[in-house]
N, C-alpha and C positions, 0 to 999 in steps of 0.2 A: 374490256380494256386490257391490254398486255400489262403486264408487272413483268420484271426482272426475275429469272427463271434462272433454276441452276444445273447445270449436266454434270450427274456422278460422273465420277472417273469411268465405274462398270458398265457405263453406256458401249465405251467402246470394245468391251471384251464380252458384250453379248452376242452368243453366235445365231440365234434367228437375226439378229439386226445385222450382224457381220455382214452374210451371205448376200443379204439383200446391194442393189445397185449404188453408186455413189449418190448419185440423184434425190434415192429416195433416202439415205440416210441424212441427209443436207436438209430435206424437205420435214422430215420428223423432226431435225432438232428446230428448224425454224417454228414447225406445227405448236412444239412447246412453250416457246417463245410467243407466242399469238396467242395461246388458248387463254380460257379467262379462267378463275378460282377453282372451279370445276373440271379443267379440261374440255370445255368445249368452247366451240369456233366458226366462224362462216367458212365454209366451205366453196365458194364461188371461184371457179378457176382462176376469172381473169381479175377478183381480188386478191388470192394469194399470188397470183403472179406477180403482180406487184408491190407487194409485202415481201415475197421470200426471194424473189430473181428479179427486181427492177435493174439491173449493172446487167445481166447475163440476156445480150444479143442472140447468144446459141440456145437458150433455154427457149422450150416452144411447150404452148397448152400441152400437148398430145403426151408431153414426158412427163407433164406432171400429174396427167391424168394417171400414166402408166406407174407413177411414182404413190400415187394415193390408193393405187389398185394392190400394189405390191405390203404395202401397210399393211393395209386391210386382209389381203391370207397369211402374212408371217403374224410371228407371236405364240405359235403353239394353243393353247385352251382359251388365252386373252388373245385378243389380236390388238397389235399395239394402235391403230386405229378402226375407228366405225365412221361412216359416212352414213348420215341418212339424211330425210328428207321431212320439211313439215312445211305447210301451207306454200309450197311448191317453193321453195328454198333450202340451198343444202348445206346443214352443217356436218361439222365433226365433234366426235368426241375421242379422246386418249384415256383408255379402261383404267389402263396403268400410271396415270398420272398423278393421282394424290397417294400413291405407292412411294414416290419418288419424289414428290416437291414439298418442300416443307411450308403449308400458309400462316403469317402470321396473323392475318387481320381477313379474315376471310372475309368475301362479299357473294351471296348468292347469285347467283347465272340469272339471267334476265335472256339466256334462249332457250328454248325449248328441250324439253328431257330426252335423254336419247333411246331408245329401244336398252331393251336388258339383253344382255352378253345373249343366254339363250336362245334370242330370238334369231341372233345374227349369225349364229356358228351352226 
């Protein structure tokens, strides 16, 4: 379940995040907003399509695929997201998210563990 998330200010003066497209910066802050305690998330297109872009007519799957694609190489050593897959279902996890959220009443994830950074870089 979503909780109320908060964006540092230095979200916006990171330059792996900078460079990256508008789309996918929009898509990351929404991704945070949706992760659960853990940072992780379903990942199913056309769920988040309508969780992040239900208003946006112009927003199409294909950008947001490309917008999850972009995630997933920026970040340097962490990549600011991982998409993987278990019992043919895709979530996400954000490496860097309990970096950057402060939880207070933590609840453990109820999906499934994501692959170790190592595995994916």
């Amino acid at each position: 379940m979503a909780r109320i998330r908060t964006i540092k200010p230095d979200l916006w003066e990171n330059p792996d995040l900078g460079v990256l497209s508008l789309f996918a910066r929009f898509t990351f802050i929404g991704l945070i907003s949706l992760a659960d305690d853990e940072g992780r998330g379903l990942a199913d297109i056309r769920f988040l399509m309508g969780r992040l872009h239900p208003f946006s007519p112009d927003a199409e799957s294909d950008q947001l695929r490309a917008a999850l694609d972009e995630l997933s190489k920026a970040g340097g050593l962490s990549p600011f997201l991982v998409v993987y897959k278990h019992e043919g279902r895709d979530y996400y996890w954000l490496p860097g998210f309990r970096k950057h959220q402060r939880i207070q009443k933590s609840t453990a994830s109820k999906l499934p563990e994501p692959p170790t950074l190592d595995s994916v870089r």
